[in-house]
C-alpha positions in Angstrom: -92.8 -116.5 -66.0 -93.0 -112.8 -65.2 -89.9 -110.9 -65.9 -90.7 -107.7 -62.9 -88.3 -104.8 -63.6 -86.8 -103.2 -60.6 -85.3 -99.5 -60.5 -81.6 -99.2 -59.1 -83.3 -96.4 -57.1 -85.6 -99.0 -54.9 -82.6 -101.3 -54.6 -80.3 -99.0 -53.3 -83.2 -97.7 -51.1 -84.2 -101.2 -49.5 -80.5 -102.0 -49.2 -79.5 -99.4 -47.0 -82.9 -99.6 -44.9 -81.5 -103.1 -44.5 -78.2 -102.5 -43.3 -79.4 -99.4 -40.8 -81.9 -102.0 -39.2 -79.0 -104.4 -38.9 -77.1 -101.8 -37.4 -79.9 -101.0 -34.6 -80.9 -104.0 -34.5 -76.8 -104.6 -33.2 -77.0 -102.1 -31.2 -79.5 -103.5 -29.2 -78.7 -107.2 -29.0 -75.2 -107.0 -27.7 -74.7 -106.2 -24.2 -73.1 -103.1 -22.6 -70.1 -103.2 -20.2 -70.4 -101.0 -17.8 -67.4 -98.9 -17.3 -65.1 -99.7 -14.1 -64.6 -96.4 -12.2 -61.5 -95.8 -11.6 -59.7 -94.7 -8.2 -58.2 -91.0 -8.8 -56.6 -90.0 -5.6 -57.0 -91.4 -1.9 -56.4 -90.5 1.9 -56.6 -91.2 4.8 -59.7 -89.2 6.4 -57.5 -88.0 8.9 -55.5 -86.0 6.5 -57.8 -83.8 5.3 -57.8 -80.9 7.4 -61.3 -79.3 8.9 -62.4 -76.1 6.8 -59.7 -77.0 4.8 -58.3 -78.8 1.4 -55.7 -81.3 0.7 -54.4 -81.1 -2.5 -53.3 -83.3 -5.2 -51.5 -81.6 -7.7 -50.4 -84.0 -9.9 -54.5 -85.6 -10.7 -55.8 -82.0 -10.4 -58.2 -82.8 -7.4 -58.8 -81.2 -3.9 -60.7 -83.0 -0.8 -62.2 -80.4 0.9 -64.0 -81.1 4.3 -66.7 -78.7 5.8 -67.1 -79.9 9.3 -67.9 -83.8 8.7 -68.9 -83.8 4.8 -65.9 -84.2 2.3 -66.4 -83.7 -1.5 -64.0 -83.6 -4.4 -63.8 -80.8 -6.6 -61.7 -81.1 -10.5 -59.3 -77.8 -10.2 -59.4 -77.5 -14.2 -60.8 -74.3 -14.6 -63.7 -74.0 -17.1 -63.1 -71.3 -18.7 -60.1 -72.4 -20.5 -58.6 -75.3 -18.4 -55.9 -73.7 -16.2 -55.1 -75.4 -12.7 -57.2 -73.5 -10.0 -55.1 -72.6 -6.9 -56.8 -73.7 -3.6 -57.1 -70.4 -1.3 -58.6 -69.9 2.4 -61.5 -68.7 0.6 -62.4 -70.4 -2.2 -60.6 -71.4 -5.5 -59.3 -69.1 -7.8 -57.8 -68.8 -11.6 -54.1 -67.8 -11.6 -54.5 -67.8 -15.2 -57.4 -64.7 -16.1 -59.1 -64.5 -12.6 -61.6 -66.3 -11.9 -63.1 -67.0 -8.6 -65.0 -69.7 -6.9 -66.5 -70.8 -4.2 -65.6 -74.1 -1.8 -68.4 -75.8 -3.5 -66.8 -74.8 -7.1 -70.1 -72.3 -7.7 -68.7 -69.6 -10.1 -68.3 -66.3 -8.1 -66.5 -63.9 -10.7 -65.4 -65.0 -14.8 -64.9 -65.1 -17.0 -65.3 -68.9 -16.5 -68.9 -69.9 -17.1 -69.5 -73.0 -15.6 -68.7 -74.7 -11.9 -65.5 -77.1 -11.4 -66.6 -80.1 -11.9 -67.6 -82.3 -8.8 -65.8 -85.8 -7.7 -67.8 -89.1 -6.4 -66.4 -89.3 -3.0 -66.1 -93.7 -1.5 -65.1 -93.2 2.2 -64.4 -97.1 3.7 -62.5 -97.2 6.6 -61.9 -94.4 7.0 -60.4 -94.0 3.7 -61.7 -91.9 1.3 -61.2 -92.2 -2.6 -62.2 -90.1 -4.9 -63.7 -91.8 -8.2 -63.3 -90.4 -12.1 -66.5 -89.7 -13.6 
């Protein structure tokens, strides 16, 4: 019989290409859950006023309606996460002034980015807005 050295090297080497494969090869055996949105705010439809916004202070979120379309807009401002005040023309940043518009489009900074936008359910005439 053949005594066939082996370096510690090359079985340190195949040992951890063996537990990365088992790790993928996890990864892609067991299902995925899908994650259950969750309901953030809801309303009736009639109490969301026309051209206007009802707001939800406490979840951070504002219905707005523009004629028959309602969307949901986050009021944490992007630029460093202040609660954006709802105004007859658009949203604004008490905090260092930024402005935006009723779709959440940045119209002054320093805030970079939009306000994040809601998935709007309506059933009913119900309407819910969903996390994520």
């Amino acid at each position: 019989m053949e005594n066939i050295p082996q370096s510690r090297r090359k079985f340190i080497t195949t040992l951890a290409l063996l537990l990365g494969s088992g790790g993928l090869l996890w990864r892609y055996l067991t299902p995925t859950v899908a994650r259950r949105r969750q309901v953030v705010a809801r309303a009736p439809r009639a109490d969301v006023p026309v051209e206007g916004a009802l707001i939800f202070r406490q979840e951070r979120v504002a219905l707005l309606r523009e004629g028959d379309v309602i969307h949901a807009l986050g009021l944490v401002c992007t630029h460093l996460g202040c609660t954006v005040t709802v105004t007859g023309s658009g949203l604004s940043c008490p905090c260092h002034g930024s402005r935006f518009d009723r779709q959440g489009r940045v119209l002054k900074g320093p805030a970079d980015r939009p306000l994040s936008r809601l998935k709007v359910e309506e059933m009913d005439g119900v309407v819910e807005v969903l996390d994520g």
